[in-house]
C-alpha positions in Angstrom: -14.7 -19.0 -1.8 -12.4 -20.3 0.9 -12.2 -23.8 -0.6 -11.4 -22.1 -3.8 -8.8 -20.2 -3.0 -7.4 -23.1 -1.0 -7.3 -25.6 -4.1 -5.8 -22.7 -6.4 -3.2 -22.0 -3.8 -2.1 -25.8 -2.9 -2.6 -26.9 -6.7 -0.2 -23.9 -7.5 2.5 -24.4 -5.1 2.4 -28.0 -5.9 2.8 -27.5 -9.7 5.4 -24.8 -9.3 8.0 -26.8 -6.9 7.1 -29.6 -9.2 9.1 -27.9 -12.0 12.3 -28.5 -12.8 14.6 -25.8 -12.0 15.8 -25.1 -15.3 12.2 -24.4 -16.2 11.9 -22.1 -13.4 14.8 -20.2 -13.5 16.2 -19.2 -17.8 19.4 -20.4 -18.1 21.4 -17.5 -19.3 22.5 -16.4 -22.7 26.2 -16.5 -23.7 28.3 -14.0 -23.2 29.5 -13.8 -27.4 25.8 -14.4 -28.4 23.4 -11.3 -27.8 20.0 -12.7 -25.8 17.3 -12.8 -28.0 14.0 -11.3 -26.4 10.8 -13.7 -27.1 8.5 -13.0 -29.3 4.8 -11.7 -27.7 1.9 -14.0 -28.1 -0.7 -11.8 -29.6 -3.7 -11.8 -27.3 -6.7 -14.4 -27.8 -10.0 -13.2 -28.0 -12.0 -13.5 -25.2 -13.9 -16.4 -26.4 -11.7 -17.9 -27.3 -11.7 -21.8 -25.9 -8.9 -22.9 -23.9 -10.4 -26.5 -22.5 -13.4 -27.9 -22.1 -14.9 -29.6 -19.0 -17.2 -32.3 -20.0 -18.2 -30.4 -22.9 -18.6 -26.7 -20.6 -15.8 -24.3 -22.6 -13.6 -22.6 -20.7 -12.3 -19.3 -22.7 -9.8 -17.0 -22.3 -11.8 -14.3 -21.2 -12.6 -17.0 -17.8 -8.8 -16.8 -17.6 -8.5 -12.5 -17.8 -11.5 -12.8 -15.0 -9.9 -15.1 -12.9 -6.3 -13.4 -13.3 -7.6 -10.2 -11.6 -8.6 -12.2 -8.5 -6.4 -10.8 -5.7 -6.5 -14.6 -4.0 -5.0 -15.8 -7.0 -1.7 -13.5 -7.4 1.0 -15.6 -8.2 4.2 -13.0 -7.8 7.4 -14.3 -9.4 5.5 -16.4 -11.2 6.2 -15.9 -15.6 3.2 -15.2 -17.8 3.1 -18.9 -19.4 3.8 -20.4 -15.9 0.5 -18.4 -14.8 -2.0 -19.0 -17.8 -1.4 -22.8 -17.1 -2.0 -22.4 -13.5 -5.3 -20.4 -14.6 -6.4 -23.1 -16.8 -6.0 -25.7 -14.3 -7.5 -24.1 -11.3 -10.6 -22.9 -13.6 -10.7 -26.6 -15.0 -11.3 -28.0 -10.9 -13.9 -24.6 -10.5 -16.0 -26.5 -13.7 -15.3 -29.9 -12.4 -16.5 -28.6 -8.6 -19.5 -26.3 -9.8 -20.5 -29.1 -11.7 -20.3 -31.3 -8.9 -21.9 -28.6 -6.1 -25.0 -28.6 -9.3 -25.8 -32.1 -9.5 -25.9 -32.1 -5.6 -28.3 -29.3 -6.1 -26.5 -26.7 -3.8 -27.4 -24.1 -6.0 -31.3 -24.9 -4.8 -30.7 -24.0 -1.2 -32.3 -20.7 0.2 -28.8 -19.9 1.7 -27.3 -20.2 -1.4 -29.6 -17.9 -3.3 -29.1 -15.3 -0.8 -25.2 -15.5 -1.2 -25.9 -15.1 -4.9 -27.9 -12.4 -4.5 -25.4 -10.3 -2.5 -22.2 -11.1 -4.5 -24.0 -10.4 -7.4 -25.1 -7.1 -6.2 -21.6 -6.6 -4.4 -19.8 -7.2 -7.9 -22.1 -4.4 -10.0 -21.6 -2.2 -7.3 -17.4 -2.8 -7.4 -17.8 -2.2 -10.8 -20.2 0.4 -11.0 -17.4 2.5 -8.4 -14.5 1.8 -10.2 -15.7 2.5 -13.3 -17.2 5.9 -12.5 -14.1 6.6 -10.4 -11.6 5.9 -13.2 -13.9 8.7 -15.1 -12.9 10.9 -12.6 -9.5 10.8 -12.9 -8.3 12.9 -15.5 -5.3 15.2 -15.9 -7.2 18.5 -16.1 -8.9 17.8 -12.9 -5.8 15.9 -11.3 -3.9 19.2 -11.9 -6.7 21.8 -10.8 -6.5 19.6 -7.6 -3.1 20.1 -7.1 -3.4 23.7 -7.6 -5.7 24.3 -5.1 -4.1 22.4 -2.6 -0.7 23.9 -2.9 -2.5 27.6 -3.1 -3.7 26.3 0.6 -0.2 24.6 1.9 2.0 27.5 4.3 5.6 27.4 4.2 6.9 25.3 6.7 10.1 25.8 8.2 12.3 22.3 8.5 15.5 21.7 10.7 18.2 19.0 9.6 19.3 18.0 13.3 21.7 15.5 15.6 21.4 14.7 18.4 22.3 12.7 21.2 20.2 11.2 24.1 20.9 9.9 27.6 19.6 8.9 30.7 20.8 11.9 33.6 21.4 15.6 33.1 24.9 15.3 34.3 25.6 13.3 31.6 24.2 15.3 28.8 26.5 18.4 30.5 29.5 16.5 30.2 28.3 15.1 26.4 27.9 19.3 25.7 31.2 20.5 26.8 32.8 17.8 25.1 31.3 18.7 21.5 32.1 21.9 22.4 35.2 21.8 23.1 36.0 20.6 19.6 35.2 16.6 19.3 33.3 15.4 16.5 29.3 15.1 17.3 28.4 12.1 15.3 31.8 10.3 16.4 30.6 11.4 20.3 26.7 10.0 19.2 28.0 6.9 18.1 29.8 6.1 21.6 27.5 7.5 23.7 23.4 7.8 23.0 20.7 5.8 24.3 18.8 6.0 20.7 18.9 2.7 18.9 17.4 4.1 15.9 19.9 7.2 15.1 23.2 6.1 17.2 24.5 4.2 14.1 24.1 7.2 12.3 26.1 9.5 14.3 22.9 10.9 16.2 21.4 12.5 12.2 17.7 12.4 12.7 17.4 13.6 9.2 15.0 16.6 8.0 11.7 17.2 10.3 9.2 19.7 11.0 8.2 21.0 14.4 5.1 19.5 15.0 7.2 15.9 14.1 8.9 16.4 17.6 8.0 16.6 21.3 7.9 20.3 22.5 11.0 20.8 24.6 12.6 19.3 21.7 11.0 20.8 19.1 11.4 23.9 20.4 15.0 24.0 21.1 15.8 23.0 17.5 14.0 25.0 15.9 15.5 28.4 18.5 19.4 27.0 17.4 21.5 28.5 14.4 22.9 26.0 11.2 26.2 24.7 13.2 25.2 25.6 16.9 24.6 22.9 19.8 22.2 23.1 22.6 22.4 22.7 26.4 21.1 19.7 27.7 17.5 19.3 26.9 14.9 17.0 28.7 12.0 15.1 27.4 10.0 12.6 28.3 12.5 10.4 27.1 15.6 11.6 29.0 18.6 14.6 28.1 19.2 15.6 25.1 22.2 17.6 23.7 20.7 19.0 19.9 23.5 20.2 17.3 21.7 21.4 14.2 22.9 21.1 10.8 20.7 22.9 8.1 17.2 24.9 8.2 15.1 25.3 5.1 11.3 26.2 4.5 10.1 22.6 3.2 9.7 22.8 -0.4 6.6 22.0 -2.0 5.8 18.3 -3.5 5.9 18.2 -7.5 3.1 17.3 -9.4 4.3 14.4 -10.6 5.4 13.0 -7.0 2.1 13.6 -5.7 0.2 12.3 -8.3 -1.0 9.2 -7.3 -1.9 10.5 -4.0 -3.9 13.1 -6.0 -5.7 10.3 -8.7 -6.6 8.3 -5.4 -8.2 11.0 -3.9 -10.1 11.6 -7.1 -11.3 8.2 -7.4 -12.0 8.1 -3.3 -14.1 11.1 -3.2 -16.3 10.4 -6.4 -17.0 6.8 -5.5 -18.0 8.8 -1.8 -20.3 11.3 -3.7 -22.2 8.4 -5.8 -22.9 6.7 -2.8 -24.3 10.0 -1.1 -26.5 11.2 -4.1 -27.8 7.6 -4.2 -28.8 7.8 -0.9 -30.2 11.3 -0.8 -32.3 10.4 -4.5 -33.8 6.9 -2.8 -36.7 6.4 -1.2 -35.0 4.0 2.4 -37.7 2.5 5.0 -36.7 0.6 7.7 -38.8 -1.6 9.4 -39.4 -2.1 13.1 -37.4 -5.0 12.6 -34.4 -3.6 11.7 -31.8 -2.7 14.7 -31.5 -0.1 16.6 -28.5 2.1 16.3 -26.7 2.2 19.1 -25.8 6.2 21.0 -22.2 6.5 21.4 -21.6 7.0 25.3 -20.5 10.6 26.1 -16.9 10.4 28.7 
């Protein structure tokens, strides 16, 4: 597989940079003539021959197989570009199987054994996915929604500043001066230790209380929309907190949490095959077999 992948991957690269870059990049239409979209090839049939390799066909059903290899993703690589790629790298698989047969590899017991298991590997892939995708449909993507949002409790969300230094004498003197009048963010950007929110005037954005350390947390969340705090310290030094907005987080949509939702489906049927296989088979392991090993109480 290695050697494969390492051919498909050199031989690709190769032909690619090998093309001239008008090939590679469409030159583009004129500005007084409207661009003309091509034409879709109609699909070939999967048996369809594309070459031959001394007299073994290749067809384009060998190409749709070998397309949905994730070793051989080609990204930013066009549709023609990729189909002659395929047909070349599945032309040196022929040529090398061929080869690997006549020194009768495929004879060894080692070989066999690696048959064996990627054969069974492969009907059990497809055996999960295709029983997953069963799962996935809308009526049971949206009773799963329900129930989870029937189970999610309002959370209450804080849309906070803030700005953090090293001593509490300076966070007191940071304090007075917002309060006093100057502009927080403007006073952020010159003064906090906090790489990631001092460009943005100190805005840490909208978070939940369990998203920040206690001290912190709780201070924000005990502040009125437009109030700043007294110092605060964490483990990470003095804080002066000014926050913005608070609003119960609203619920996710359907639609965004969809394909959370359809991978969860798909997750927890593949899970409950496996399980009710288990449970329905008859499993002996010999003496030979190892020994699971006790996890080591602290």
């Amino acid at each position: 597989m290695k050697t494969c992948s390492l051919l498909w991957r050199t031989g690709a690269l190769a032909l690619v940079l090998a093309l001239p870059a008008a090939a590679q990049t469409p030159a583009p239409a004129p500005a007084q003539v409207p661009a003309q979209v091509p034409a879709q090839a109609p699909a070939q049939a999967p048996d369809t021959v594309v070459a031959r390799v001394n007299g073994t066909p290749v067809t384009a059903g060998d190409l749709a197989v070998a397309a949905d290899d994730p070793a051989l993703s080609l990204p930013g690589v066009s549709d023609d570009q990729k189909k002659s790629l395929l047909v070349d790298y599945m032309v040196d698989l022929k040529l090398g199987a061929q080869a690997a047969e006549k020194a009768k590899i495929g004879e060894s017991p080692d070989f066999t054994r690696k048959l064996a298991y990627f054969r069974d590997k492969l009907l059990l892939d497809e055996y999960l996915e295709r029983e997953g995708k069963k799962a996935v449909t809308p009526e049971a993507a949206r009773a799963l929604y329900d129930e989870t949002v029937k189970a999610m409790k309002p959370e209450e969300e804080v849309h906070a500043r803030h700005i953090l230094v090293e001593s509490e004498a300076e966070a007191k003197k940071i304090a007075a001066r917002i309060k006093g009048g100057e502009d927080f963010a403007k006073v952020a950007a010159e003064t906090s230790k906090d790489p990631g929110s001092k460009a943005e005037g100190g805005d840490l954005g909208w978070f939940t209380k369990e998203r920040m350390v206690a001290p912190f947390a709780e201070a924000a969340f005990k502040l009125d929309a437009g109030k700043v705090s007294d110092p605060i310290k964490t483990q990470f030094g003095w804080h002066v907190i000014k926050v913005e907005e608070k609003r119960t987080k609203p619920v996710p949509g359907f639609d965004e949490m969809r394909e959370q939702i359809d991978a969860y489906l798909t997750r927890k049927t593949q899970q409950d095959i496996i399980t009710k296989l288990r449970e329905q088979a008859k499993v002996e392991k010999t003496d030979a077999a190892p020994k699971a090993q006790e996890s080591k109480k602290p």
